[in-house]
C-alpha positions as CSV (number, residue, x, y, z in Angstrom):
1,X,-13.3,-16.6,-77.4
2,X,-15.6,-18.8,-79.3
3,X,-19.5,-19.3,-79.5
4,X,-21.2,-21.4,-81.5
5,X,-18.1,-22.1,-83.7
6,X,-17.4,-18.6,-84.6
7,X,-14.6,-16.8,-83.1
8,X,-15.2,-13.1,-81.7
9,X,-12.5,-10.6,-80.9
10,X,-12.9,-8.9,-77.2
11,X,-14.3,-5.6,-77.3
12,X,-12.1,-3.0,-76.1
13,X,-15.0,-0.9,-74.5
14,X,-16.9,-3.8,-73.1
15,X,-17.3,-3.4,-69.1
16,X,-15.6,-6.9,-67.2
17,X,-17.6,-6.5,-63.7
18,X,-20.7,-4.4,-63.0
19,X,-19.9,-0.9,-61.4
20,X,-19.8,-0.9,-57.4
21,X,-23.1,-0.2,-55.8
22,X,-23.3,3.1,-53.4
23,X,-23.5,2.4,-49.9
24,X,-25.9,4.5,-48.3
25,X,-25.2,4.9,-43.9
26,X,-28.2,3.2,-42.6
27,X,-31.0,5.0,-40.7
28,X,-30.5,3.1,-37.2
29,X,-26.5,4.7,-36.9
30,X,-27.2,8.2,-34.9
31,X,-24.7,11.1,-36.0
32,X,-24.1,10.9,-32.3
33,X,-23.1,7.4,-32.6
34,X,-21.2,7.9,-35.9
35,X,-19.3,10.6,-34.4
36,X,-18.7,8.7,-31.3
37,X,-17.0,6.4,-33.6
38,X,-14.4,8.7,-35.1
39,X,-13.7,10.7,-31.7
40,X,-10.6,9.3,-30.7
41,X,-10.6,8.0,-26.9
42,X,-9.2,10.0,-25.0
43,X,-12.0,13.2,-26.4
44,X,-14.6,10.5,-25.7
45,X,-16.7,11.4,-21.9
46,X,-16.4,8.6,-19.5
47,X,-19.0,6.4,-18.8
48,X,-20.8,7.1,-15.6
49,X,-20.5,3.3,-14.3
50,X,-17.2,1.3,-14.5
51,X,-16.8,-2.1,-13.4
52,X,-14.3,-4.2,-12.2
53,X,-13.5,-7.8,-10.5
54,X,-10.4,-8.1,-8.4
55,X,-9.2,-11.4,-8.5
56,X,-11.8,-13.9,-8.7
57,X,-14.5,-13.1,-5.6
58,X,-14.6,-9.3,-5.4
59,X,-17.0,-7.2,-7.5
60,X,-16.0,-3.4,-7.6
61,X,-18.5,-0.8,-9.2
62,X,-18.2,2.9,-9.4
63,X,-20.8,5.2,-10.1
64,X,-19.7,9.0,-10.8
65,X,-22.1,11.2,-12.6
66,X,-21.5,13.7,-15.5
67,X,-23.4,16.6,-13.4
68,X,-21.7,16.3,-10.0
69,X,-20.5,19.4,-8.3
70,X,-19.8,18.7,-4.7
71,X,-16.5,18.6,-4.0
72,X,-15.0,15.9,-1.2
73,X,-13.0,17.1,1.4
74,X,-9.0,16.4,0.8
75,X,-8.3,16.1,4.4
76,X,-10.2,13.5,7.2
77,X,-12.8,12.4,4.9
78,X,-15.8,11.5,6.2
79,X,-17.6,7.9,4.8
80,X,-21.1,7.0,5.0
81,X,-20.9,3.3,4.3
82,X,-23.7,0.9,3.9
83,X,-24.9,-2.5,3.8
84,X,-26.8,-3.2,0.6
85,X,-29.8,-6.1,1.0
86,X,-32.3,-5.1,3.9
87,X,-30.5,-2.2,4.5
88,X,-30.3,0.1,1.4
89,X,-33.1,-2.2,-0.9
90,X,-35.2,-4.9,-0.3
91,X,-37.3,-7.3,-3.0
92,X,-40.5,-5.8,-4.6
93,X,-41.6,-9.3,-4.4
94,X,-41.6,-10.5,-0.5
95,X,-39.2,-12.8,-1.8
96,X,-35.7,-13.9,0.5
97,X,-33.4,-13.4,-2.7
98,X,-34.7,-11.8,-6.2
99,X,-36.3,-12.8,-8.7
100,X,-34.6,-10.5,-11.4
101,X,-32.4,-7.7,-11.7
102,X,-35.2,-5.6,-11.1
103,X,-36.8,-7.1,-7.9
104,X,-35.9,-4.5,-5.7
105,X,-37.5,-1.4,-4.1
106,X,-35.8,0.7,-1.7
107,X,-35.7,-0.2,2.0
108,X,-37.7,3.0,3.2
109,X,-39.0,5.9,1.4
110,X,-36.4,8.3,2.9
111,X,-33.5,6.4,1.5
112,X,-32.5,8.6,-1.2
113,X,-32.9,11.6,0.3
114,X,-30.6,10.6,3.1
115,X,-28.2,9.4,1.1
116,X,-28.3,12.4,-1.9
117,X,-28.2,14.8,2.4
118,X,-25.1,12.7,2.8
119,X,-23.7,13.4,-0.4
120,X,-24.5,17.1,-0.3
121,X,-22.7,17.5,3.1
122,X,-18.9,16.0,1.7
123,X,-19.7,12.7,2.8
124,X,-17.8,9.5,0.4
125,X,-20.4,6.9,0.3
126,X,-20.1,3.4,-1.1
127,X,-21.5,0.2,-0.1
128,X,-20.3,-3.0,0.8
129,X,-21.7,-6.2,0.6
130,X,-21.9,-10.2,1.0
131,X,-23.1,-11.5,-2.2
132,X,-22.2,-15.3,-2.5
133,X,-24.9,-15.9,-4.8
134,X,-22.5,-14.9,-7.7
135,X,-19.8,-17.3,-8.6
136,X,-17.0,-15.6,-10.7
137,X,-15.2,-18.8,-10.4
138,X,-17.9,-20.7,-11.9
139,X,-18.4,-18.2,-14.3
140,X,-14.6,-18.0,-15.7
141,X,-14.7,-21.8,-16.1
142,X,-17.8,-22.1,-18.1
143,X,-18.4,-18.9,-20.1
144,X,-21.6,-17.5,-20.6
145,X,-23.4,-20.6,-19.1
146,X,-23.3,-19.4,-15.7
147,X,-23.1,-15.5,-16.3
148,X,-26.8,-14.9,-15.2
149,X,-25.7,-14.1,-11.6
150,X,-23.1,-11.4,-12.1
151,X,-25.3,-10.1,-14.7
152,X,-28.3,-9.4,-12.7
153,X,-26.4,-8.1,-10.0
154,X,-24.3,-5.3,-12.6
155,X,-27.7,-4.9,-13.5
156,X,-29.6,-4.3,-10.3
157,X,-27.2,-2.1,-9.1
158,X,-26.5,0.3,-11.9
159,X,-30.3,1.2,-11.8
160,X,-29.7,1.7,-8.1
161,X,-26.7,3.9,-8.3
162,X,-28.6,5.6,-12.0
163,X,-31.3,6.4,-9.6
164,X,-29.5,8.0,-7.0
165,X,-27.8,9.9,-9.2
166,X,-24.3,10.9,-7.0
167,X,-20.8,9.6,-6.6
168,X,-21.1,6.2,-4.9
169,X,-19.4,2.9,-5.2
170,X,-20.6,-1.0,-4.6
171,X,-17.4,-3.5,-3.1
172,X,-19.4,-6.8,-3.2
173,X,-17.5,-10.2,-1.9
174,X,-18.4,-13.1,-3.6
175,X,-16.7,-16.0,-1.6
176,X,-16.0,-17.0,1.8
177,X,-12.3,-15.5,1.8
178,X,-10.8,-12.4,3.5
179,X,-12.8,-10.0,1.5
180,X,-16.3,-11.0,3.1
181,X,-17.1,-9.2,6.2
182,X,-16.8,-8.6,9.0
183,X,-13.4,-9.4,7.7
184,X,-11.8,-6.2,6.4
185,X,-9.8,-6.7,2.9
186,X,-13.3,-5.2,1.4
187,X,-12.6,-1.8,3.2
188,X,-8.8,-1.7,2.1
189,X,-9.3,-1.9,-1.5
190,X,-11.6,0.9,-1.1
191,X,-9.4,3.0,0.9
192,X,-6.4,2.0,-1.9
193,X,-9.0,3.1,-4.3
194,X,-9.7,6.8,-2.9
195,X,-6.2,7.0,-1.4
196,X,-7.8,7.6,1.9
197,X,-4.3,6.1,3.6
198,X,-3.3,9.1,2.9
199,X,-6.0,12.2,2.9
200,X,-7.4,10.3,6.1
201,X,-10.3,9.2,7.3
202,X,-12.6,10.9,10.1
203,X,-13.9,7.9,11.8
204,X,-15.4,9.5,14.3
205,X,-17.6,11.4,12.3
206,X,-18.4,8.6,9.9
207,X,-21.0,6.0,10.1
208,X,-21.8,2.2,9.1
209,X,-24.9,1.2,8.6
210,X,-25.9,-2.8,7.8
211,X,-28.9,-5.3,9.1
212,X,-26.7,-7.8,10.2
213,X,-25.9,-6.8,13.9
214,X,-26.6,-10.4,16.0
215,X,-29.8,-9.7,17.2
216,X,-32.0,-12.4,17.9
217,X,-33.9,-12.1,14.2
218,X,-30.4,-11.7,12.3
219,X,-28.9,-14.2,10.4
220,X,-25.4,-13.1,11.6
221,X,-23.5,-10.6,13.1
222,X,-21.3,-9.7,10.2
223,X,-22.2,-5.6,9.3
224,X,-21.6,-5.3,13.7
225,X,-18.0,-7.1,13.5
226,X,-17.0,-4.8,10.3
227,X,-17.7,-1.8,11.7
228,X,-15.9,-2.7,14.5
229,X,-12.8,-4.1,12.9
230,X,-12.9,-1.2,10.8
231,X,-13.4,1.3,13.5
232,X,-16.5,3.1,12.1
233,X,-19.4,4.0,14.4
234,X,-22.6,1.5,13.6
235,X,-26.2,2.1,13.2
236,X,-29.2,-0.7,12.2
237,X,-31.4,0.2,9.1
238,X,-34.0,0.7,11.7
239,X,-32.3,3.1,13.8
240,X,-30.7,5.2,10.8
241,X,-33.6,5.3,8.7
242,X,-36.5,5.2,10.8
243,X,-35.0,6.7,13.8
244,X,-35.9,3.8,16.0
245,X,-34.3,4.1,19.1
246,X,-31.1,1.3,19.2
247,X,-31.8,-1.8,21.0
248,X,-28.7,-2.8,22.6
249,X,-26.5,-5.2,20.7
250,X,-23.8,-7.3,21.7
251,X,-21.9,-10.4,19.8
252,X,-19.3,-12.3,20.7
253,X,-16.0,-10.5,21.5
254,X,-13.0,-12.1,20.6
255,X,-10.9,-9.7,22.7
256,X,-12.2,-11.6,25.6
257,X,-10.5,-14.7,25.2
258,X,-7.4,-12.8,23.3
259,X,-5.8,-10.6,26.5
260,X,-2.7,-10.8,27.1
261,X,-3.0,-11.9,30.8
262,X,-4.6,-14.7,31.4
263,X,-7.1,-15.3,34.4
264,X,-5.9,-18.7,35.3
265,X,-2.7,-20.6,34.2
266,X,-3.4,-23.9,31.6
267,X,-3.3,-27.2,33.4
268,X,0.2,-28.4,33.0
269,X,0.1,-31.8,30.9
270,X,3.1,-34.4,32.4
271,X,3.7,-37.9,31.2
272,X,2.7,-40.3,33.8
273,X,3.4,-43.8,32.4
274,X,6.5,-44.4,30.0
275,X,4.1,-45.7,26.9
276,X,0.8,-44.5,26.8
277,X,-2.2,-43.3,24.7
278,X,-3.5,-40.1,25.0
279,X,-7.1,-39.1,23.1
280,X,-8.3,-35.4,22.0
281,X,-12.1,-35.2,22.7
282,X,-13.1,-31.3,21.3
283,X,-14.9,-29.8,18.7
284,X,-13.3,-29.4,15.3
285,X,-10.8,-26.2,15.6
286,X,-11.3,-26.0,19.2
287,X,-7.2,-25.6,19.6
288,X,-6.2,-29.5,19.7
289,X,-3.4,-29.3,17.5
290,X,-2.2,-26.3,18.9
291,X,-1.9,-27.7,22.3
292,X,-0.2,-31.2,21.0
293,X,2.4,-28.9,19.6
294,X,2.9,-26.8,22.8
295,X,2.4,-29.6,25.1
296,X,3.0,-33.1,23.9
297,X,4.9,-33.1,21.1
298,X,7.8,-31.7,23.4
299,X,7.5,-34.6,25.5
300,X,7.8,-36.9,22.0
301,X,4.7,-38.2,21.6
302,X,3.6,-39.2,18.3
303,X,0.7,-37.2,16.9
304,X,-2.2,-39.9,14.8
305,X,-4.5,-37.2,13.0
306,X,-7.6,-38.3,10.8
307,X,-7.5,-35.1,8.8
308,X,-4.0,-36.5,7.3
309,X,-4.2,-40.2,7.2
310,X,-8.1,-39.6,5.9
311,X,-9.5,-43.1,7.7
312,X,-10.2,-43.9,11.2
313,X,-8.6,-47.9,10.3
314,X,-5.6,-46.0,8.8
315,X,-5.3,-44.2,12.2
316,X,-5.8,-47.4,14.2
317,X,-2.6,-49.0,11.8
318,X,-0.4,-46.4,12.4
319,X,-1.4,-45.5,16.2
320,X,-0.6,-49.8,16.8
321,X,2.6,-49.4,15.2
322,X,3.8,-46.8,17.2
323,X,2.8,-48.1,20.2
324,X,4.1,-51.6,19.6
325,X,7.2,-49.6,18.9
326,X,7.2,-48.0,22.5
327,X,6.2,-44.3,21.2
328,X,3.2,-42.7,23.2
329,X,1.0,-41.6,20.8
330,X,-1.9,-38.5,21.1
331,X,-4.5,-39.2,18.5
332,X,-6.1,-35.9,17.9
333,X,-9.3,-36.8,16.1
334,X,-12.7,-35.1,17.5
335,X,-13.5,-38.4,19.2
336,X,-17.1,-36.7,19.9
337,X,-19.2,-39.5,21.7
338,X,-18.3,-43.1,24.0
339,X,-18.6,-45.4,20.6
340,X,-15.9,-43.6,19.0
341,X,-13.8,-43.7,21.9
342,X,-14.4,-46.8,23.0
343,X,-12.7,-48.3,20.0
344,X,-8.8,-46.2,21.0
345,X,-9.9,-47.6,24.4
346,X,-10.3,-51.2,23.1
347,X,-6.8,-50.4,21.0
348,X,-5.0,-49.6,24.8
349,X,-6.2,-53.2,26.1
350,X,-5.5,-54.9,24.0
351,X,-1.8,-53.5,23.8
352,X,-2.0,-53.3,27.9
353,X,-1.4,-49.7,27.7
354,X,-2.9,-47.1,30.0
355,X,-5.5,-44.5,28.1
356,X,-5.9,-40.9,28.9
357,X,-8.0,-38.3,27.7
358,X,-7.6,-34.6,27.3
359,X,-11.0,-32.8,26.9
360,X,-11.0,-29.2,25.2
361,X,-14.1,-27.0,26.5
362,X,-13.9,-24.7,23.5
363,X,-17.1,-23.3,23.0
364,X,-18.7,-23.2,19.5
365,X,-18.3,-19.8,18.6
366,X,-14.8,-20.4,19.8
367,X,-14.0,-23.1,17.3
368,X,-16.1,-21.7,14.2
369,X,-13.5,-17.9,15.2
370,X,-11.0,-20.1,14.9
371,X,-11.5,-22.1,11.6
372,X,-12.1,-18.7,9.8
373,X,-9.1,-17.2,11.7
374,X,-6.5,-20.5,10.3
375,X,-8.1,-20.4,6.9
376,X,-7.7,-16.6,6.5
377,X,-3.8,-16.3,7.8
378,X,-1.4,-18.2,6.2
379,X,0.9,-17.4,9.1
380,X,-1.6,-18.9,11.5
381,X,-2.4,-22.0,9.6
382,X,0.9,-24.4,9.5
383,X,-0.8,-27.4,8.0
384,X,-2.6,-25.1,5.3
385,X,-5.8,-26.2,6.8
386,X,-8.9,-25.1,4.4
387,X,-12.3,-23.6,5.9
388,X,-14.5,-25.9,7.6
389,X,-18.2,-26.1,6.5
390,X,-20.6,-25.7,8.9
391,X,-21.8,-29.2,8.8
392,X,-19.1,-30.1,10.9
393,X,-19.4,-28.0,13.6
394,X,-22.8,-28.8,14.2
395,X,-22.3,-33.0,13.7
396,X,-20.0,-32.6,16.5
397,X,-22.8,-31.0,18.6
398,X,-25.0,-33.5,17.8
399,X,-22.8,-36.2,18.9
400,X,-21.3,-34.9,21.5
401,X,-21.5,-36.8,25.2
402,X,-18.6,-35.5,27.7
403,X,-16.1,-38.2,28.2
404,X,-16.5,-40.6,31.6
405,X,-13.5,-42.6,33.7
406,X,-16.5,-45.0,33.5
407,X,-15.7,-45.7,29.9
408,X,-12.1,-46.6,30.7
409,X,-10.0,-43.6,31.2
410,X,-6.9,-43.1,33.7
411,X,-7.6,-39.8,33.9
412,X,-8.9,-37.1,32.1
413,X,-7.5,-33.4,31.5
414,X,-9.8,-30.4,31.3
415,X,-8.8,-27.9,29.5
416,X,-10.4,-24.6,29.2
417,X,-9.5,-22.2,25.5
418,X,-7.0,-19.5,25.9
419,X,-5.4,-18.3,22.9
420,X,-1.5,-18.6,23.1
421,X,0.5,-16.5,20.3
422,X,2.5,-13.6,19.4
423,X,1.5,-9.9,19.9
424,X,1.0,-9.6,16.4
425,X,-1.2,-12.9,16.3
426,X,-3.3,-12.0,19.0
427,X,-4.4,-8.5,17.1
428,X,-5.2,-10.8,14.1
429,X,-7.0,-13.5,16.2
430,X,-8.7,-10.5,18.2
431,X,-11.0,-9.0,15.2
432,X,-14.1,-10.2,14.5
433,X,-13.6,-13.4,11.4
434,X,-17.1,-14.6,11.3
């Protein structure tokens, strides 16, 4: 090595790199967290609150405290089950939906002590609720931009379930699919969970309580129709918590429309004229394609459908060429109001072909059963038909003027709903879907 001309030998004893600094552990590390560290996992305790998401709409949370004693019952368990907004909490604010994760006070002042009684007496509580504010879908897609939802509600309810303080789980459905109630898949998962298939369940002795129950003040009847299509016994916040005595409550049945002998025989539908139109006026899923297939298509008439061709001209094109082809055609469109008919009745003559109508009295809560039924059963839904919104049901209503003879008609067929299936489809179609 050289400096300033001169050439230096390397000194033997001369250090290359400065020693290694000390490390010292930081104040802010806890022993306790330090020695969490180097406990290996299985020593660890387990965190009182776990979470889980099934699929991509349910949110599963279970709460189970380091200090519980109370043993549950291995045999006929009994369940206290509960709705959770307006039932088990309501907003601190006054507020419809929160503002945060904590906007939330309990529902009464008696809550906790009920449910910590409950508890105490061997029963399995968990709640279950509609929470379609959250959107896991959404979520997944973008990341953390739309994680606030989920968040808040992990958040909300771990200081709920901290504060009670005992065993209790949250099942909370996030879309419109099978696991929102009144529909049930909710209360399978949690009876896979706790392996009550197979300890039992006393469902006599168990209860279900949720604000939801169809009265006039409601905005549905969805907590009623789970505890019935569950088979709990049900009880309003009012009556369980306040011991208000139980206004009566009833909601459409299903059963009604779903037994197995019917009060009056179906009109028979015949051909009368060797080519003719034939028009669908009913309410979207009021059973119109159902009763092409079991009345009309036998007799080979060609079925013109907007939901599959998409336009009303495209339906027009294709119901012309059947007809100029000599094939009777049903065009099973809503066809609500005289305007819309009038132009399939224009269509007949001009083609000098007669025009009947068949008129489906299915009433609405009828038709809005049955879109949640088709969109829920694969086995019920042959043309994979998706949920309706609730737009359309109530743009038909608004529309809607009974079809005349005066507008042009041959005749027209009245035809009340009756569900027609298998045993095992009327039990599905029977439970409460909306």
């Amino acid at each position: 090595m050289t400096e300033g001309g001169v050439k230096r030998a390397a000194s033997p004893t001369r250090s290359i790199s400065p020693p290694p600094l000390r490390r010292k552990v930081g104040a802010s590390i806890s022993k306790a967290a330090a020695a969490s560290f180097f406990t290996p996992a299985s020593q660890k305790k387990p965190k009182p609150i776990t979470w889980r998401i099934l699929g991509t709409s349910l949110v599963i949370g279970k709460y189970t405290p380091e200090n519980s004693t109370v043993k549950l019952p291995e045999k006929n368990r009994r369940v206290a089950a509960f709705d959770l907004d307006s039932t088990l909490i309501k907003t601190a604010s006054g507020n419809v939906f929160p503002r945060s994760a904590d906007d939330w006070k309990w529902w009464e002042g008696n809550t906790t002590s009920i449910l910590k009684d409950l508890h105490s007496q061997g029963y399995q509580l968990v709640i279950f609720s509609n929470q379609k504010k959250i959107s896991i879908q959404k979520e997944i897609k973008a990341g953390k931009a739309d994680s606030k939802s989920l968040a808040m509600f992990k958040e909300k309810l771990t200081a709920i379930m901290t504060a009670l303080n005992i065993p209790i789980s949250v099942y909370a459905a996030t879309e419109d699919d099978n696991y929102r109630k009144p529909r049930t898949d909710m209360w399978k998962e949690f009876v896979d969970d706790y392996d009550l298939n197979v300890a039992g369940i006393d469902k006599g002795n168990s209860i279900f309580v949720g604000d939801a129950a169809g009265r006039p003040k409601d905005h549905s009847s969805s907590d009623l129709g789970f505890a019935a299509n569950v088979g709990l016994p049900f009880k309003t916040p009012e009556a369980y918590f306040r011991g208000v005595p139980e206004e009566p409550l009833t909601i459409f049945d299903p059963t009604v429309y779903a037994k197995a002998e019917p009060s009056e025989p179906l009109p028979i539908f015949t051909r009368k004229n060797p080519l003719e139109l034939v028009i669908f006026c009913g309410s979207p899923a009021s059973g119109k394609s159902t009763y092409f297939r079991n009345n009309l298509e036998p007799l080979g008439y060609e079925r013109v459908n907007q939901d599959i061709l998409k336009t009303r001209p495209k339906c027009l094109k294709v119901a012309r060429e059947y007809l100029e082809a000599k094939k009777s055609v049903a065009v099973d469109n809503t066809n609500a109001d005289p305007e819309t008919r009038l132009v399939w009745i224009t269509l007949a003559k001009e083609l000098g072909v007669p025009i009947r109508c068949v008129h489906l009295l299915s009433p609405p809560e009828i038709c809005r059963h049955n879109n949640a039924v088709r969109a829920g059963n694969k086995e019920m839904n042959p043309e994979a038909r998706t949920s309706l919104p609730g737009i359309a049901f109530g743009d038909f209503g608004r529309r809607y003027k009974e079809p005349r003879l005066e507008e042009g008609f041959d005749d027209i067929i009245t035809v009340k709903f009756r569900f027609e299936g298998t045993d095992e489809e009327r039990k599905i179609w029977g439970r409460y879907w909306v």
